[in-house]
C-alpha positions in Angstrom: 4.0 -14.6 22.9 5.2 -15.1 19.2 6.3 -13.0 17.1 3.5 -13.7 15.0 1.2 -13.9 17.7 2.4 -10.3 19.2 2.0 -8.9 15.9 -1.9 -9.8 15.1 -2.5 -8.8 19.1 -1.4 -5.4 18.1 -3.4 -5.0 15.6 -6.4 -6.1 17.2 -5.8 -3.9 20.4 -5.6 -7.2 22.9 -1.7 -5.7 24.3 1.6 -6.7 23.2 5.3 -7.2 24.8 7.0 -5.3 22.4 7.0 -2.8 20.0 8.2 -4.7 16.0 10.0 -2.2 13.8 8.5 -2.1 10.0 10.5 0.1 7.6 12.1 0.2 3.8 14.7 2.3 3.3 16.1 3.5 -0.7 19.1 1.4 -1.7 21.2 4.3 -1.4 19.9 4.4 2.4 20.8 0.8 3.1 23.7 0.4 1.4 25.0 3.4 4.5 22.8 1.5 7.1 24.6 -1.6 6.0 28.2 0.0 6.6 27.0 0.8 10.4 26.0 -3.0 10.9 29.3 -4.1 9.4 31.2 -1.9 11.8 29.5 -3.0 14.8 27.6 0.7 15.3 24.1 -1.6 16.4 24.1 -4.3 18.7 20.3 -4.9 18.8 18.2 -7.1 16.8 16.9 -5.1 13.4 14.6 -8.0 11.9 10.9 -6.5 11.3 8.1 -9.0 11.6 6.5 -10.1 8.0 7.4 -11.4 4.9 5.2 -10.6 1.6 4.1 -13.4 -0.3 4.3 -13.1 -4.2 1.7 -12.3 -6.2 0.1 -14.8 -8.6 2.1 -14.4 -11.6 -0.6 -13.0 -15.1 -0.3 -14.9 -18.1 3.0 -13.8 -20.0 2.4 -12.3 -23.1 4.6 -9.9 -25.4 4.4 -6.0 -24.6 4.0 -5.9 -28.7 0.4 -6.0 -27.8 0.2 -3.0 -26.6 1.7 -1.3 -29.6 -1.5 -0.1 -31.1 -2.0 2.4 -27.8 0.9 3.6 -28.3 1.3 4.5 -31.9 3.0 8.1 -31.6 5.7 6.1 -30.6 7.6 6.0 -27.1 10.8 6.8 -25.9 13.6 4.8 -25.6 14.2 2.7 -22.2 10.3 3.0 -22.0 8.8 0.3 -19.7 5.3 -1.3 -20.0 3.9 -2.7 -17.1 1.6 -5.9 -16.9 -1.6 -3.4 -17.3 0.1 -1.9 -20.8 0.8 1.6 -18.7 4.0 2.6 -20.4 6.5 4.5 -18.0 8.6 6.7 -20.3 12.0 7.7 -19.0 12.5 11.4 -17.5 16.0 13.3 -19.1 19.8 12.7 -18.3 19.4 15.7 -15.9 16.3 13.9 -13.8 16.4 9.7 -14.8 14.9 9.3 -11.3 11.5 11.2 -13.0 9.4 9.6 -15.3 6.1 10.1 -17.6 3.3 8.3 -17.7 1.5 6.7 -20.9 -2.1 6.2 -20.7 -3.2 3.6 -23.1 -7.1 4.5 -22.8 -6.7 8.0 -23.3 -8.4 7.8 -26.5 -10.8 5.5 -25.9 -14.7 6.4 -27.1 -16.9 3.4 -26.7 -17.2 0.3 -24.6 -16.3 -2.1 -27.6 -12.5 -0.7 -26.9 -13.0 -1.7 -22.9 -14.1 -5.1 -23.9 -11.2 -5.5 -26.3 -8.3 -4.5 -24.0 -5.6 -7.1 -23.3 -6.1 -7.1 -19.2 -3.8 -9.6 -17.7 -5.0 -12.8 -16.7 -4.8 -13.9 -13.3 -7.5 -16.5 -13.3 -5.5 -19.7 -14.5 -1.9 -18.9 -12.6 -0.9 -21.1 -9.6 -0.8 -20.8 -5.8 1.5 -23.4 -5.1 4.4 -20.8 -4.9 2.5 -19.0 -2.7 1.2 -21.7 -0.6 4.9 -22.4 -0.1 6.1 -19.3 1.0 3.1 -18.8 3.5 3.9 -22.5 5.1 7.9 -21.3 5.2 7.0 -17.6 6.8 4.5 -18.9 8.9 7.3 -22.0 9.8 9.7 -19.3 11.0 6.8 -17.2 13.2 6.7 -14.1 10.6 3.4 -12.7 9.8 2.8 -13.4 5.9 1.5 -10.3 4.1 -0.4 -10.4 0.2 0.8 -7.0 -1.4 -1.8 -5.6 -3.9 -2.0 -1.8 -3.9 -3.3 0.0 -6.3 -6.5 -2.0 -6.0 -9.2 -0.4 -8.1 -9.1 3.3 -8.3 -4.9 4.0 -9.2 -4.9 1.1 -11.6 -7.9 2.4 -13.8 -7.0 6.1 -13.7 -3.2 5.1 -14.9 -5.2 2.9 -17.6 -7.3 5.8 -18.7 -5.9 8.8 -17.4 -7.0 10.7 -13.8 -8.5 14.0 -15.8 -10.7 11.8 -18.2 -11.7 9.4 -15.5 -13.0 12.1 -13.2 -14.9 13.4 -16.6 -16.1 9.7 -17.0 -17.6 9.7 -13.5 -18.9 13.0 -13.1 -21.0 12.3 -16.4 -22.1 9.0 -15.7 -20.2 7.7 -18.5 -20.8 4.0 -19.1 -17.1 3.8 -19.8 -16.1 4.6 -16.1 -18.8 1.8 -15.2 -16.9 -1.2 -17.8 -13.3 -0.2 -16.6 -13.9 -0.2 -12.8 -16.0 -2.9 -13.1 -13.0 -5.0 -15.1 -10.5 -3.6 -12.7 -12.6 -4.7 -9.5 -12.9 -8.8 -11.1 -9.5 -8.7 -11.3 -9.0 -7.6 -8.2 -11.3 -10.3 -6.6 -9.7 -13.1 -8.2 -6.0 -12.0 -6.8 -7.6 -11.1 -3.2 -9.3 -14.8 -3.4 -5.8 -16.4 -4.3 -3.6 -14.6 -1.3 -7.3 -15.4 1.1 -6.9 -19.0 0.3 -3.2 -19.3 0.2 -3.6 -18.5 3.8 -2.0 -15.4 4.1 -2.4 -13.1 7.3 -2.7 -9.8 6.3 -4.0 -8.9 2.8 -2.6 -5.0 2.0 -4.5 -3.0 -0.7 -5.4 0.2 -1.3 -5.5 3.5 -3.3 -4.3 7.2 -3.0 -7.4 9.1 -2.4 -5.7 11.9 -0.5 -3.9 14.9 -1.8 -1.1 17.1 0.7 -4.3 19.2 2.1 -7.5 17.7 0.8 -9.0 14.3 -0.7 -9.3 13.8 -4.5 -12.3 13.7 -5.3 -16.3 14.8 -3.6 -16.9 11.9 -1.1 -20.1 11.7 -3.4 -18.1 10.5 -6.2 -16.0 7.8 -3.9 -19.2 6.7 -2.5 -21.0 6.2 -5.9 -18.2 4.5 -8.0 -15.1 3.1 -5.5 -16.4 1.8 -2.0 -18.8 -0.6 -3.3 -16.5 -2.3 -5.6 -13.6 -2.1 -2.7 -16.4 -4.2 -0.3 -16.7 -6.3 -2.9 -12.7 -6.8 -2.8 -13.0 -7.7 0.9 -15.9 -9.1 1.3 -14.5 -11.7 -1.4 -11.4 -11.9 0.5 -13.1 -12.3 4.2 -15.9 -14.7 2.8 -12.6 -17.3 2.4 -10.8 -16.3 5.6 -13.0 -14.3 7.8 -9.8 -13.2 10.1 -7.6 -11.9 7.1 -6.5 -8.9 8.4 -7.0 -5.7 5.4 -5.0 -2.8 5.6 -5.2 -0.5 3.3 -3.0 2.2 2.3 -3.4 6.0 0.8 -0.8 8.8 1.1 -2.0 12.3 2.1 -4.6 14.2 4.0 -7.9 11.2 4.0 -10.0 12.3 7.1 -13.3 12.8 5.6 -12.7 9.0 3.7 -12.0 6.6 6.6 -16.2 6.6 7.8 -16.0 5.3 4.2 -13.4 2.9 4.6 -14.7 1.4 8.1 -17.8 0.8 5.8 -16.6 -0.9 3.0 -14.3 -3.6 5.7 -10.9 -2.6 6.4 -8.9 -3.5 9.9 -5.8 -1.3 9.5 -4.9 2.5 8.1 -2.0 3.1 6.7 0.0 5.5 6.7 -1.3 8.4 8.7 1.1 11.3 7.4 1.4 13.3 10.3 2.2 16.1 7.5 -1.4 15.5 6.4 -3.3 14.7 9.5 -2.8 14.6 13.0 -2.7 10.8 14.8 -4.3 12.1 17.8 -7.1 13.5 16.1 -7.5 10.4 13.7 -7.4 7.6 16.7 -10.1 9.5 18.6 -12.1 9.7 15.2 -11.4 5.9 14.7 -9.7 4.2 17.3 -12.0 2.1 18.4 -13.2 0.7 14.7 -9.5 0.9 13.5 -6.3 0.1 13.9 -3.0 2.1 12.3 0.3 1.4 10.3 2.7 4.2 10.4 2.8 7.7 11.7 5.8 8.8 11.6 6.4 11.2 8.9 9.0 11.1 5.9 8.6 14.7 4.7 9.2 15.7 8.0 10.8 14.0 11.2 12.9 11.3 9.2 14.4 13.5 7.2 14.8 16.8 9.0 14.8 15.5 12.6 17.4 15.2 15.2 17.1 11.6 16.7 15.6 12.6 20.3 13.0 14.3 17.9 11.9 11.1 16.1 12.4 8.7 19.6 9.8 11.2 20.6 7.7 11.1 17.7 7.7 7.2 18.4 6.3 7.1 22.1 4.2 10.0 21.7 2.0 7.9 19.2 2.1 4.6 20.9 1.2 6.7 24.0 -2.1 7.9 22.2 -2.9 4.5 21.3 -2.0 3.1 25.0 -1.5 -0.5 26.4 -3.6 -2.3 24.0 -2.0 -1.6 20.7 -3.6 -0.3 17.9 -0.7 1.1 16.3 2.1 -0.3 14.6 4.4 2.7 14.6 6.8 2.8 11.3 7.9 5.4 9.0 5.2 6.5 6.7 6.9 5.8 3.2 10.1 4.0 1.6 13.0 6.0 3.8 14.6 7.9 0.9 19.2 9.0 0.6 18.3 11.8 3.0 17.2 9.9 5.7 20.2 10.4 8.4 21.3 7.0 9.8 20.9 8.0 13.0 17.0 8.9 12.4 16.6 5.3 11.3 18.7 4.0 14.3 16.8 6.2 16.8 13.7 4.7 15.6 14.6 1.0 15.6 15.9 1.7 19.1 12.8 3.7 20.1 10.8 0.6 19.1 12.6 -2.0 21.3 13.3 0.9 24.3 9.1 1.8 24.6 7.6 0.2 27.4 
């Protein structure tokens, strides 16, 4: 079996030879993971099992054009993303903190939806990522389109989360124009990574807080699944075996019926500090597939390594013989991540039988 091949049979529960590790670690984290590999302290193969594929690249324009939104003014070393959300630098004592800038705070009418400089993805190429899915796919690694932040985290950081909720809960028409324009977007880039030929298309949306979802399921029902089936559906209509997974931190359980609904193949990530895997895989297991499981706040971190080689095979144990799970840390593996958590669970990957 492939590498590629044992990957996609994971993830649609038909059994696999071996276990792929899939992990990011903080650039502090690697640099000291590095050092071990230099001196020899691993002797087992470390490569994971998929390469992203770039996004189609917007229309370049000047962030000057989003001065207007911002015209209290914005502090130095400030960036502005593609969307015109402006990221403001946190103080000397916390530069790893930062402030978000909403530049449809203020806005009052549709006219000001309609007028807003939303990138453009609808006239970029594919050809560099046409190339990079024929070289991944050359080399027998799964090829992954990234797009998170799909409808719902890109048009509250537009508009802000405590006047969007407002918008929805009143039936605003506002709400209706910026998800709307959010959700054609989103189509067009899920069309481009479909027909590129991508395997996996990742998307998604933190709907989940530590101990409870964000918002009434009412509210996700009425304004977000639809317009993420539409994502999908858009995605599947061109390649009917693009495998979704979708992604949102924190405690989702009364959301996935929701998500199963609306298309996806794959959850991710399954904080164990939110929500127990063993409850969630009898809940889903058989409509589902998971990413992830093993926690960051918790077991990484503050774990001994028998503790997280543990943590490994009891979750592939739950999901048994026939996959289901692609065990991996649940979020980028930040400074205090010991070495020898991340060593115990590459080694618990390759050792699980």
């Amino acid at each position: 079996m492939t590498r590629r091949d044992n990957y996609l049979s994971i993830i649609h529960r038909n059994g696999y030879e071996y276990m792929p590790a899939d992990f990011s670690m903080s650039p502090a984290l690697n640099e000291k993971f590095q050092n071990w590999v230099d001196a020899g302290k691993i002797d087992f193969d470390i490569s994971i099992a998929h390469k992203l594929v770039p996004d189609i690249i917007p229309a370049e324009r000047e962030q000057s054009v989003f001065s207007k939104y911002y015209d209290y003014g914005l502090r130095p070393g400030t960036d502005i993303d593609i969307w015109g959300v402006a990221r403001e630098p946190g103080s000397a004592e916390s530069m790893h903190m930062m402030r978000m800038r909403h530049p449809m705070k203020d806005f009052d009418s549709l006219e000001q939806i309609a007028a807003y400089p939303f990138p453009d993805f609808s006239k970029s190429s594919r050809a560099e990522q046409e190339k990079s899915v024929y070289a991944a796919k050359y080399d027998d690694f799964i090829t992954m389109g990234k797009m998170p932040m799909t409808i719902w985290e890109t048009s509250w950081y537009l508009r802000g989360m405590e006047n969007l909720m407002v918008d929805m809960m009143s039936d605003d028409p506002i709400a209706e124009a910026l998800f709307n324009r959010v959700t054609e977007i989103a189509v067009i880039r899920a069309k481009a990574f479909a027909m590129s030929g991508v395997d996996i298309l990742f998307i998604g949306d933190d709907i989940g807080m530590q101990r409870s979802i964000m918002m009434k399921e009412s509210l996700y029902s009425d304004w977000l699944k639809p317009r993420l089936k539409e994502v999908i559906n858009a995605a599947k209509a061109i390649n009917p075996d693009i495998v979704v997974i979708y992604h949102s931190c924190g405690f989702i359980t009364p959301m996935i019926p929701h998500l199963v609904e609306a298309g996806i193949d794959v959850l991710n990530p399954i904080q164990p500090e939110c929500m127990d895997f063993g409850e969630i895989y009898d809940l889903s297991g058989k409509q589902l597939s998971f990413h992830g499981t093993i926690g960051t706040q918790s077991v990484m971190p503050f774990g001994t390594p028998d503790e997280v080689r543990n943590a490994v095979f009891k979750n592939l144990d739950i999901a048994g013989e026939m996959g289901g799970l692609l065990v991996a840390p649940t979020h980028l593996l930040e400074p205090d991540v010991p070495v020898e958590n991340v060593v115990a669970y590459l080694k618990a990957c390759i050792d699980y039988k």
